[in-house]
C-alpha positions as CSV (number, residue, x, y, z in Angstrom):
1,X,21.7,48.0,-113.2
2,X,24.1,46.8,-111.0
3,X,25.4,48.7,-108.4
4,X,28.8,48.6,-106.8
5,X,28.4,48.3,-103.1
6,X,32.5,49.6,-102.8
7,X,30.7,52.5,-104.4
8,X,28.3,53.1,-101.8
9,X,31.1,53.1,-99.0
10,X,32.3,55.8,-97.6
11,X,35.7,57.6,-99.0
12,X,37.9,56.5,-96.1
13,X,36.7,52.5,-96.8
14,X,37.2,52.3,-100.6
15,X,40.8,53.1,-100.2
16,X,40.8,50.3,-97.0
17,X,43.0,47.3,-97.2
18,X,42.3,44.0,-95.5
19,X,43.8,43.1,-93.1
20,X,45.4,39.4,-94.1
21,X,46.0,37.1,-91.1
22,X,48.5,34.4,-90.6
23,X,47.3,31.2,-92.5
24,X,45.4,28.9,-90.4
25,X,47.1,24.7,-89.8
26,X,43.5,23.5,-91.4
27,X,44.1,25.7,-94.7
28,X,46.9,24.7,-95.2
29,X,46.5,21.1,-94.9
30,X,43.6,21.3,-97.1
31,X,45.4,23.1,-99.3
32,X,48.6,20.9,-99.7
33,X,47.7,17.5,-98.6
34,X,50.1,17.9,-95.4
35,X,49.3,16.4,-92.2
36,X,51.1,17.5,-88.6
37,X,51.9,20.8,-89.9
38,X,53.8,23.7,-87.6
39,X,52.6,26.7,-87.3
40,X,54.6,29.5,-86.1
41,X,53.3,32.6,-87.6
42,X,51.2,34.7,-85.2
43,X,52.8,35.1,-82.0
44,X,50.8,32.3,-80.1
45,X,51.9,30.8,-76.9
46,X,52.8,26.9,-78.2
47,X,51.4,25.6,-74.7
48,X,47.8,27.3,-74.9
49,X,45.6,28.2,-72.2
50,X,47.0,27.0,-68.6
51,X,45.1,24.9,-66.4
52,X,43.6,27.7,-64.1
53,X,42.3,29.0,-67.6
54,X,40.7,25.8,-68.9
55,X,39.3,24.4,-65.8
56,X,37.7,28.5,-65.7
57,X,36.6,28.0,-69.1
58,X,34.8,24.5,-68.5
59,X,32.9,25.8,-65.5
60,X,31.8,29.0,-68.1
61,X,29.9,27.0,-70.2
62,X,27.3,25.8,-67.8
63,X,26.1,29.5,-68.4
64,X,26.2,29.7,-71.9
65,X,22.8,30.1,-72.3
66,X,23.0,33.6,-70.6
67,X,24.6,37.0,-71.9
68,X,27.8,37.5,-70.6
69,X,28.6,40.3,-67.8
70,X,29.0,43.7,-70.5
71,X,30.7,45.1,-67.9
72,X,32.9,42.3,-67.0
73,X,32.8,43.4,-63.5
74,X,34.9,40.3,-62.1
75,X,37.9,40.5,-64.7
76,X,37.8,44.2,-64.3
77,X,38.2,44.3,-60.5
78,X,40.9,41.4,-61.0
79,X,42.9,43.9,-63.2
80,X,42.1,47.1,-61.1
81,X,44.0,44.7,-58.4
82,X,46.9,43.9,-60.6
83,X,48.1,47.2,-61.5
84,X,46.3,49.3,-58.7
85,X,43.9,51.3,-60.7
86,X,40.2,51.9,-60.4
87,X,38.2,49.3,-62.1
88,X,36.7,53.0,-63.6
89,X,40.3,53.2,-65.7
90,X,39.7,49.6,-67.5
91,X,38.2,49.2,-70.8
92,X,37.4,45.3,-72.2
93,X,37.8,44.6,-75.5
94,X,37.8,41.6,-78.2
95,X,41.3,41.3,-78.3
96,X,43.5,44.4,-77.4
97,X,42.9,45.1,-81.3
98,X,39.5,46.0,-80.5
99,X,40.7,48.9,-78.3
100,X,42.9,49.8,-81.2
101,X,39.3,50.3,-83.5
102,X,37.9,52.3,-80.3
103,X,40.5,54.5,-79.3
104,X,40.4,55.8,-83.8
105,X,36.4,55.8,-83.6
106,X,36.5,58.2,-80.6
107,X,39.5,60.4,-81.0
108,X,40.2,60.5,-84.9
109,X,37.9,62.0,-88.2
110,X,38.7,64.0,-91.2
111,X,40.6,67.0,-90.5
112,X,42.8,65.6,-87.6
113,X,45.9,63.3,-87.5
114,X,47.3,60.4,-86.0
115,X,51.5,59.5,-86.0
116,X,53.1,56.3,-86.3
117,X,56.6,55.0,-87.1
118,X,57.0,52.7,-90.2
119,X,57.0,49.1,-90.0
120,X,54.3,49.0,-87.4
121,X,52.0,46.9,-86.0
122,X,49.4,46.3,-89.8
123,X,46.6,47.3,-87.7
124,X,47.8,50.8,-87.0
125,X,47.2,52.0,-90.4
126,X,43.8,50.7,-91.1
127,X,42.0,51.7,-88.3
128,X,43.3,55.2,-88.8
129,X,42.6,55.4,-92.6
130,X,39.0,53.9,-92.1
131,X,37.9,57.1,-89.9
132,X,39.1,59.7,-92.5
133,X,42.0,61.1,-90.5
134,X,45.1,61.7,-92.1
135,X,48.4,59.3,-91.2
136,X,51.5,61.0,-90.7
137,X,54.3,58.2,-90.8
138,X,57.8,58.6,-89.2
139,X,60.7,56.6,-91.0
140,X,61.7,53.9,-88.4
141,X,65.7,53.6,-87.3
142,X,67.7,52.9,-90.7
143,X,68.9,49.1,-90.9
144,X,72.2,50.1,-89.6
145,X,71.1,51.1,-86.4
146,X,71.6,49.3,-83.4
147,X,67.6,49.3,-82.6
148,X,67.2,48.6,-86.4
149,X,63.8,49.5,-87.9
150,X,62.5,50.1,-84.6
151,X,60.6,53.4,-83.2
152,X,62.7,56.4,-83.7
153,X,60.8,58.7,-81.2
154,X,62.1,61.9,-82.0
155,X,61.6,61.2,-86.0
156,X,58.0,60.9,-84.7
157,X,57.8,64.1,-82.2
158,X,58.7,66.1,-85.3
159,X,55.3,65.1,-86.9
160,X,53.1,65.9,-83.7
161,X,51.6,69.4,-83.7
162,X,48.3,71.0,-82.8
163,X,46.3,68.9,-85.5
164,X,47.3,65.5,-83.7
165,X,44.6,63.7,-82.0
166,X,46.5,59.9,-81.2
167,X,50.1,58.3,-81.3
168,X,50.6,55.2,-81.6
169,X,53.4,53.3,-80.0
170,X,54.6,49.5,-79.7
171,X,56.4,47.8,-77.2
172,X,57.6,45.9,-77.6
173,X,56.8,46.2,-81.7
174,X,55.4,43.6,-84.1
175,X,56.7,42.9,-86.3
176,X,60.1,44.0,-86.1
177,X,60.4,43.1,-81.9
178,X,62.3,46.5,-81.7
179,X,61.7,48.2,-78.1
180,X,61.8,51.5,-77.0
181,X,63.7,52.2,-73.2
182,X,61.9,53.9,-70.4
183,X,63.7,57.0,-70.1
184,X,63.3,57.7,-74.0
185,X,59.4,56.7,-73.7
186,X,59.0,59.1,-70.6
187,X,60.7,62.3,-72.4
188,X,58.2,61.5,-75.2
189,X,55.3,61.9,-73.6
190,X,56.4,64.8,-71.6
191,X,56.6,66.5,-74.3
192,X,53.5,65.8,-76.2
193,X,50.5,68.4,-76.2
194,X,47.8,67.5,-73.8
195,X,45.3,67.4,-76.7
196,X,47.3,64.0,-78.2
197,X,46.4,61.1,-76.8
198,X,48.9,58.3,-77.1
199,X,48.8,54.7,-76.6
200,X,51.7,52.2,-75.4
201,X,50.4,49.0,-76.7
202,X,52.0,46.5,-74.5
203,X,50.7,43.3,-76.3
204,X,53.7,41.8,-75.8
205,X,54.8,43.0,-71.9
206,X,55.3,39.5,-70.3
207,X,57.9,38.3,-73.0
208,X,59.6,41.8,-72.7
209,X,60.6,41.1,-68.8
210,X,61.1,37.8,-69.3
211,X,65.1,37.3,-68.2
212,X,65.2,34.6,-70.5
213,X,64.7,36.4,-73.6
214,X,66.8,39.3,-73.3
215,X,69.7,39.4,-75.7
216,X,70.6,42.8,-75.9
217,X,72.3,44.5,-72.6
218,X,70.3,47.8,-73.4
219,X,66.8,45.6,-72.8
220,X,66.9,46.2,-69.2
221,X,65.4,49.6,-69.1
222,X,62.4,48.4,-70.6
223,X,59.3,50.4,-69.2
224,X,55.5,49.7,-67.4
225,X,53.6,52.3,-68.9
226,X,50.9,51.6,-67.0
227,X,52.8,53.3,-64.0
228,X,52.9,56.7,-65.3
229,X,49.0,56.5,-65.6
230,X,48.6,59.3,-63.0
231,X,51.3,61.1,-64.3
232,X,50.4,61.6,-68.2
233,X,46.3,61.6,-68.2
234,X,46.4,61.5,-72.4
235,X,48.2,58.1,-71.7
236,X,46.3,54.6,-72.6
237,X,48.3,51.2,-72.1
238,X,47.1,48.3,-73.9
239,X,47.6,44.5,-72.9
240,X,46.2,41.0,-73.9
241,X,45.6,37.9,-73.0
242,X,46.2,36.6,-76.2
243,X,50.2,36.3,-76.6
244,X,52.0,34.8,-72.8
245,X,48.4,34.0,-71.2
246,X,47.8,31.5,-74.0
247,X,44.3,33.0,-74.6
248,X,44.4,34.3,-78.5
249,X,40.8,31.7,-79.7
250,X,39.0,34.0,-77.0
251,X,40.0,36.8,-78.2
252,X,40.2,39.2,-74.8
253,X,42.1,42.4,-73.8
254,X,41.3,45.3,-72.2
255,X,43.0,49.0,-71.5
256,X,44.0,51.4,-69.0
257,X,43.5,54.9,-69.0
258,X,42.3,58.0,-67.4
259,X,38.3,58.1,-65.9
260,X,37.8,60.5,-68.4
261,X,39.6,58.4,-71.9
262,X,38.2,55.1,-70.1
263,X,34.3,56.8,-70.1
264,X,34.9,58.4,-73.8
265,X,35.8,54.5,-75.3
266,X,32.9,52.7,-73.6
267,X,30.6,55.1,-75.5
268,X,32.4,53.5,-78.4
269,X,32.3,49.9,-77.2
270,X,29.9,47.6,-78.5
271,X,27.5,45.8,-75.7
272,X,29.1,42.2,-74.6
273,X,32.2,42.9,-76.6
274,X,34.0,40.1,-74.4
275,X,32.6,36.3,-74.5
276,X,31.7,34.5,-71.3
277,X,34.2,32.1,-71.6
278,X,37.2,34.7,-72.3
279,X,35.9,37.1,-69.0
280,X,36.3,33.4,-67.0
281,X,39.4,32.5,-68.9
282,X,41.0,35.7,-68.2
283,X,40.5,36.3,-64.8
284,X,41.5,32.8,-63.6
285,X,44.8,32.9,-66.5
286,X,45.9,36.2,-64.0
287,X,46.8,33.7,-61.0
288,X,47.9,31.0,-63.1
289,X,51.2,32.1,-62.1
290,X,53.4,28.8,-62.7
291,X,51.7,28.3,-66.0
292,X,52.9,31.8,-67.2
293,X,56.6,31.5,-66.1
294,X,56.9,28.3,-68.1
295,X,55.2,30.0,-71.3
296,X,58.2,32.6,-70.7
297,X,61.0,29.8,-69.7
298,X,59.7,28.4,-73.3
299,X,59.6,31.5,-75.1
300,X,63.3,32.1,-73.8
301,X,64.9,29.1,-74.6
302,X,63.1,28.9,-77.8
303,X,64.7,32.5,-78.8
304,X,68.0,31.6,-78.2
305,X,67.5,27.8,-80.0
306,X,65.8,29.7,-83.2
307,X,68.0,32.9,-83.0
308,X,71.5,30.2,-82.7
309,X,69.6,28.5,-85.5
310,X,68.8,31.1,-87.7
311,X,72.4,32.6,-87.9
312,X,74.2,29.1,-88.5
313,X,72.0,29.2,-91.7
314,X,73.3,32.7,-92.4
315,X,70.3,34.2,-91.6
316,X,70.0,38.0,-90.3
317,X,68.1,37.6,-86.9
318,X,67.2,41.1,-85.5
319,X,67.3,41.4,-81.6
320,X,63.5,40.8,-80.4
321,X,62.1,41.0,-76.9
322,X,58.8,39.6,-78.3
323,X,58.0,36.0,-78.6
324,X,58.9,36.0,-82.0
325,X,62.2,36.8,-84.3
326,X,62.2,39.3,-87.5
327,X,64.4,37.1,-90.1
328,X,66.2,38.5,-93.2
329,X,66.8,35.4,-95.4
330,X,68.4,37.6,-98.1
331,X,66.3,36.7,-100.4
332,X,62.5,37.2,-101.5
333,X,60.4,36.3,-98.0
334,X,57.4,35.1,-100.6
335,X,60.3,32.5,-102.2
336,X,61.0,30.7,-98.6
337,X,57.5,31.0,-97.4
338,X,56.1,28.8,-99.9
339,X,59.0,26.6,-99.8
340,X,57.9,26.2,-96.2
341,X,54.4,26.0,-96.3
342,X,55.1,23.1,-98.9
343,X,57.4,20.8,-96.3
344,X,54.1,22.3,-93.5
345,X,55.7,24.9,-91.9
346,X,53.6,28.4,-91.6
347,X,55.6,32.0,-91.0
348,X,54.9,35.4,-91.7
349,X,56.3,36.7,-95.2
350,X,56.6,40.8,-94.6
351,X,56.2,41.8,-98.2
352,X,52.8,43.9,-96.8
353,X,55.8,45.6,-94.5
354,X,57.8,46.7,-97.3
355,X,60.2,43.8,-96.1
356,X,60.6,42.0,-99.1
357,X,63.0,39.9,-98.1
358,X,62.4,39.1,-93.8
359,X,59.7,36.6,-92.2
360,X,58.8,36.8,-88.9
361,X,59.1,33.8,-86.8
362,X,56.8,33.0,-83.8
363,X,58.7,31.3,-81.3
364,X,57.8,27.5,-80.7
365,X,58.3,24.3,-78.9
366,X,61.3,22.7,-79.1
367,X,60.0,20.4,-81.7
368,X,58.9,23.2,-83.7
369,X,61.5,25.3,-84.0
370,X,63.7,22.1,-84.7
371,X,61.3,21.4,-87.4
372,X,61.5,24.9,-88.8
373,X,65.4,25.3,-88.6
374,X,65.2,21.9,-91.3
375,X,62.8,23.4,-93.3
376,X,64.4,26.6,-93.4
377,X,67.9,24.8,-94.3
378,X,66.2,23.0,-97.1
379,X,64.4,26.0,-98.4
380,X,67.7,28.2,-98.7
381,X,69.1,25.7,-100.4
């Protein structure tokens, strides 16, 4: 007899989803016969790693042959520095996603809950159904409001009570590039039970103060989480290396916390989560300072060439602090992908968002987004 092995998993897992990633240059190429396509559908920095980063990364593999630091000591005391913590308050991870999996492994099981606002970052979801907890979603800001389907925190206080283990909050947010301000963020956690531990993943930080993206007045109260660290100990701050450091093949990001949340993940974490050549990568990407502010000049000028773009075409373009753009092309998003993948340009369709009719749109070289806007005018057409 045959035997199912969905069968054999545990309840929480047979109901999982998998996660679907943007689609990769070399599949589609296979796939359609296209050469020199564009991709611009998963928030990557067009320029890559910066020079501090590869030359880092070249001297790295000399040791290859050796396990890497588990501890990533160097990186660690790199970041400690950077936003004047202990190196005790960091946590590593594969990506800042990994944190995501350790902070629902540690704090969440059957019989407790976790709260987050609809349309929010995919990961969210599955890492909270796969423990057994239960979800409680808030409905997002209606598409009326000025901070359209962004984080309404209140909507989302009104689902926290004593049964709530972990919040989880975006900000900026993917995939919408909604933000929520500081002072809003700061009444929130005041008033959430010590017992909840929330986290303010920051994936997206260095786009969010970059002076060249901001097109809405109200961005400027944009917050640091990671300076109200003493002041809300159920706090946890996420950032990565993979969106403005250029660094997303390495896969790196780590967290900051509390001693005591910081101690309770690494029981969680899985020995040499981080590579060799992302610890070296990292640390050497943190001083790379010049490289970073073009990234952001490039990020900004792309916004404003995609988001100018984008309306000409009579495209909805949602305000975004992100390096990317939420699109509402009016009609079905799965229509103008493939209309796009076809003339080898790759964006997000957000039919898995309940968006049936928006792409997100990573924000590109010049050349790229020119390339998109033309595909994008052909496809409506």
């Amino acid at each position: 007899m045959t035997i199912d092995p969905l069968q054999l998993a545990v309840p929480p897992v047979r109901q999982l989803g998998t996660y679907v990633p943007g689609k990769p240059l070399s599949e589609l190429e296979r796939e359609y016969g296209i050469r020199d396509s564009v991709k611009l559908a998963s928030n990557e920095n067009p320029l890559g790693p910066g020079p501090y980063a590869r030359a880092a990364i070249a001297r790295a593999t000399q040791s290859l042959g050796l396990y890497p630091d588990g501890n990533g000591f160097e990186l660690k005391q790199a970041l400690a520095k950077r936003h004047g913590v202990g190196i005790e308050q960091i946590t590593l991870g594969n990506g800042s996603n990994d944190l995501l999996q350790m902070l629902a492994e540690a704090f969440l099981t059957a019989g407790v809950e976790a709260v987050y606002s609809q349309y929010c970052f995919a990961i969210y979801p599955l890492v909270v159904q796969a423990t057994g907890a239960t979800a409680r979603v808030a409905p997002a800001y209606p598409d009326s409001h000025p901070m359209a389907l962004g984080h309404d925190l209140d909507a989302m206080a009104k689902l926290v009570n004593a049964h709530t283990r972990l919040v989880f909050i975006a900000n900026p947010n993917n995939p919408t590039g909604t933000w929520v301000e500081a002072a809003q963020l700061r009444r929130f956690l005041a008033n959430l039970p010590t017992t909840t531990v929330v986290l303010v993943d920051e994936a997206y930080f260095e786009y969010a103060h970059n002076e060249h993206a901001r097109l809405a007045p109200s961005s400027t109260g944009f917050p640091d989480a990671s300076l109200w660290l003493r002041e809300f100990p159920n706090l946890v701050v996420t950032r990565t290396f993979s969106k403005a450091y250029g660094l997303a093949g390495l896969r790196v990001g780590y967290s900051l916390s509390s001693t005591g949340i910081a101690e309770v993940l690494n029981r969680v974490r899985q020995p040499f989560n981080v590579n060799s050549l992302a610890l070296a990568a990292a640390e050497a990407a943190l001083d790379d300072v010049e490289h970073l502010r073009l990234s952001l000049t490039v990020a900004g000028s792309g916004m404003q060439q995609i988001s100018t773009g984008l309306k000409m075409l009579g495209v909805r373009v949602y305000p975004s602090i992100g390096n990317f753009v939420l699109a509402d092309c009016r009609r079905p998003a799965g229509e103008v992908y493939e209309a796009l993948l076809r003339q080898g340009v790759i964006v997000r369709p957000l039919g898995g968002y309940e968006l049936a009719t928006h792409v997100r749109i990573t924000i590109g070289t010049e050349q790229e987004n020119a390339r998109m806007l033309a595909a994008l005018a052909l496809a409506l057409k």
